[in-house]
N, C-alpha and C positions, 0 to 999 in steps of 0.2 A: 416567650420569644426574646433573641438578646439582639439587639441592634447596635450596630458598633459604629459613631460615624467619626471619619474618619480622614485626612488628606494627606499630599503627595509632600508638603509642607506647614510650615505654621502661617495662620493669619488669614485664613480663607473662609473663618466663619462658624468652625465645627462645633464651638458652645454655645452659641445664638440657634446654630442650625437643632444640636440635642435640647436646647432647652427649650423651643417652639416647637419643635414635638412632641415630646413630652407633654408639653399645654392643648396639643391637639390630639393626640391619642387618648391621653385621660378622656377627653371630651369624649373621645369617639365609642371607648371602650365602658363608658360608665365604671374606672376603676382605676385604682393607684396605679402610678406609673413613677421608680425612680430613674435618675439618671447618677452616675457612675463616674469621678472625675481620676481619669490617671496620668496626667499632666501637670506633677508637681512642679517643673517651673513655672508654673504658669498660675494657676489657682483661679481659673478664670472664673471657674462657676459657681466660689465663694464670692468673689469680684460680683457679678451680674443680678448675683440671686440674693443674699443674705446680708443686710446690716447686721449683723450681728459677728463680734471676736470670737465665738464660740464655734470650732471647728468640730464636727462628727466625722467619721472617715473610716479609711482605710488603716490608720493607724489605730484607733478605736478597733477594729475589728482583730488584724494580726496581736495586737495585746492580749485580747478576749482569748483567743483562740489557741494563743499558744503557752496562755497561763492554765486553758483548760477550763474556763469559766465560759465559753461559747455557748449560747443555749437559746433557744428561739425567744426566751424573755429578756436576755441581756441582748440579744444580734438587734434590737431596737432600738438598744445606743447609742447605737453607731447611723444609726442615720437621724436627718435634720426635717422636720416636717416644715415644708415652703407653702403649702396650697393645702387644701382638704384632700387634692389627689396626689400631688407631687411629692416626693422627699429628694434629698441628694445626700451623696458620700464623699467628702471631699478627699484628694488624692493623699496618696504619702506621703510624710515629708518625713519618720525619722524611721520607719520599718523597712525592709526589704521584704518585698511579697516574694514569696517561693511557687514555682507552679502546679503545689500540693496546695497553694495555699489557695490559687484560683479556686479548685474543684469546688472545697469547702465554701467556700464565699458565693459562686455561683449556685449551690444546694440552697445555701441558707437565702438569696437574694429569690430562686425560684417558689419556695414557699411563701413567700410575701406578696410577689408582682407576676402580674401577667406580662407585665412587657420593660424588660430592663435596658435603659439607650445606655452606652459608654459612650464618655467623653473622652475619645483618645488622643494619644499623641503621635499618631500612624504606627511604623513600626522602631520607634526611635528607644523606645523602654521595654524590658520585658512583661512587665504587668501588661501590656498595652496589646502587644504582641500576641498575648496568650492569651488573652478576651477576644481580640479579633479572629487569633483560630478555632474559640469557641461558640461563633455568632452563628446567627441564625442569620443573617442581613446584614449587611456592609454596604456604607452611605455615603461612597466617596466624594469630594467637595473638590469641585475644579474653578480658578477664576475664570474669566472673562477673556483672557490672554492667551496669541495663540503659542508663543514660545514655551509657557509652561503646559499648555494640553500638547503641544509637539513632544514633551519632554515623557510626558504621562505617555503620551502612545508608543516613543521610544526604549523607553525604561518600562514600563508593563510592571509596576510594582504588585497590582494583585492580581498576576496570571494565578495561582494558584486558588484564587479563590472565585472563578469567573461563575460558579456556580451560587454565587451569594450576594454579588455584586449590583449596585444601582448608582450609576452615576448622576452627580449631579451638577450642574452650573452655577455656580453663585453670584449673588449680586448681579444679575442678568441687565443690560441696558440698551435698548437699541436707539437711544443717540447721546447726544451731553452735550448741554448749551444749544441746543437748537439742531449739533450737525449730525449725522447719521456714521454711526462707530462703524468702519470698514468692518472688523470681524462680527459677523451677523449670525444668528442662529442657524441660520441654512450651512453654513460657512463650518461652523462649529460640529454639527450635524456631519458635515461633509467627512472631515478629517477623522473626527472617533470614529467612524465606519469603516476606516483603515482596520481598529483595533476589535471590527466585529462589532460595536455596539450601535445599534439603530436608533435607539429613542430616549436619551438622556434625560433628564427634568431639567427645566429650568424654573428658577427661585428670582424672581426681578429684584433689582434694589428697589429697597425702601427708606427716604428719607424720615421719615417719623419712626418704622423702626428703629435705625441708627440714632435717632435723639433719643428714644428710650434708653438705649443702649450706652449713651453715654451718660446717662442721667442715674445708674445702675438699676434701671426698673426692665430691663429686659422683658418681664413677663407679664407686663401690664398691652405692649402692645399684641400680645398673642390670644390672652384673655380678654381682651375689649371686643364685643359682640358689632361695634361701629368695624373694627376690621377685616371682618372675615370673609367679604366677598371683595378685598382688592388682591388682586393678582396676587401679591408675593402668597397669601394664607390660601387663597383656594389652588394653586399650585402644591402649597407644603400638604396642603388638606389630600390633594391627587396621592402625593406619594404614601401619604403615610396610610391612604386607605388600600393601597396597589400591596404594601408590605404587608400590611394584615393579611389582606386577604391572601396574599401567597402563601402565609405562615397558618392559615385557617382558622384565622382568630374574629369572630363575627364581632359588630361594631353596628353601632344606632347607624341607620341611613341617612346622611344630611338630605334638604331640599336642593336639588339641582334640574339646570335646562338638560335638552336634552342634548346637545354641545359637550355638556361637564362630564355626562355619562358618555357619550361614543369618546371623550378623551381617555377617562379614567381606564376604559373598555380596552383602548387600543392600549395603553400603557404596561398595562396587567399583561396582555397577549404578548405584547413585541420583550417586556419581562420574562414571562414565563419562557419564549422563544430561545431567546440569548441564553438562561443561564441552563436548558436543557441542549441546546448547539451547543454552547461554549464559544468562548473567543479565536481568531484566529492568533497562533500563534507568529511571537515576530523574531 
């Protein structure tokens, strides 16, 4: 399964979001899981994950492949082992992928991983573009803001892909400093129903994830067993069990109330709904 996640802009969270699922799907799947960076301005997910100057990548791998030396013992070059489960690819910086190049890279990444997340950069790159039209699941990230989800419902960037689509909320907060944020989940709820979608996720902020985060340990709060029933993880935990299972990829059962199941229940159903309706068109 290839998961591409992905936003309407930059800055809304999309290598924190790939990289904590990644940390929860390894979990869930008992199996490697990498994640996929094509966002060479950026290099966030060298940034977050790796002390280390030693970049593996995308460039590693277009060398390989078009010297002709590509071969499932060398295509392990090109990636970075982060965790016992996890590895990453870091994006381009001096190769142009070609979209022959994709095909190749997504064969060689499919023989290694049951579940490959991309780090994209929406559809601002071609690399980017051509992973997203290859996904099996698209994990759009919307903030908190209704001008930019007005902007998302107006501009429909992934009508074409309403059949792959899971929106999601980030850094969720229903107040700050005490007072209660006008745009409220019901609020939110409201408006994307415009665009046909009924049951978005939301992801709460978390101030200790963000300290991870700036600390460059990203994956220390995703892997710490103290987090995983605060809201932000057993939300990421919903979706990322909602995408499996849509994708038919069976996963260890966590222990949940019966609350977490009639959620996850509804999520999958109101999922499977939208992307066999489809969106309304705008």
């Amino acid at each position: 399964m290839i998961i591409s996640v992905a936003s309407p802009r930059h800055g809304n969270g999309q290598t924190i979001t790939a990289v904590n699922m990644s940390a929860v799907i390894s979990d869930l799947i008992e199996s490697e899981v990498i994640v996929v960076d094509t966002n060479k301005t950026c290099l966030d997910l060298e940034y977050y994950l790796s002390r280390s100057t030693v970049t593996k990548g995308l460039d590693n791998f277009y060398s390989l492949y078009r010297s002709g030396f590509l071969s499932r013992a060398t295509f392990k070059t090109c990636v970075k082992r982060i965790t016992d489960n996890i590895d990453i690819m870091s994006s381009n910086l001096c190769s142009e992928i070609e979209p022959e190049d994709i095909d190749v890279l997504i064969e060689y990444l499919q023989n290694f991983y049951k579940v490959i997340i991309i780090d994209t950069s929406g559809f601002y790159n071609g690399i980017s573009k051509s992973l997203i039209n290859k996904s099996d699941n698209i994990v759009a990230l919307l903030p908190q803001t209704k001008n930019v989800i007005m902007q998302f419902i107006d501009n429909n960037p992934y009508q074409g892909y309403k059949d792959k689509l899971s929106v999601v909320i980030n850094k969720y907060m229903n107040d700050y400093e005490g007072k209660k944020l006008s745009y409220t989940e019901q609020e939110i709820k409201k408006d994307l129903k415009e665009l046909g979608y009924e049951n978005p996720f939301f992801l709460e902020y978390d101030i200790d994830l963000k300290n991870e985060c700036d600390s460059n340990a990203a994956l220390n709060y995703a892997l710490g067993n103290i987090n995983k029933k605060r809201p932000y993880m057993e939300h990421l935990t919903d979706l990322c069990e909602c995408l499996l299972s849509s994708s038919g990829i069976g996963f260890t059962k966590r222990e949940k109330s019966q609350n977490v199941i009639d959620r996850v229940k509804g999520y999958l159903s109101l999922m499977q709904d939208n992307r066999r309706v489809g969106f309304n068109d705008k």
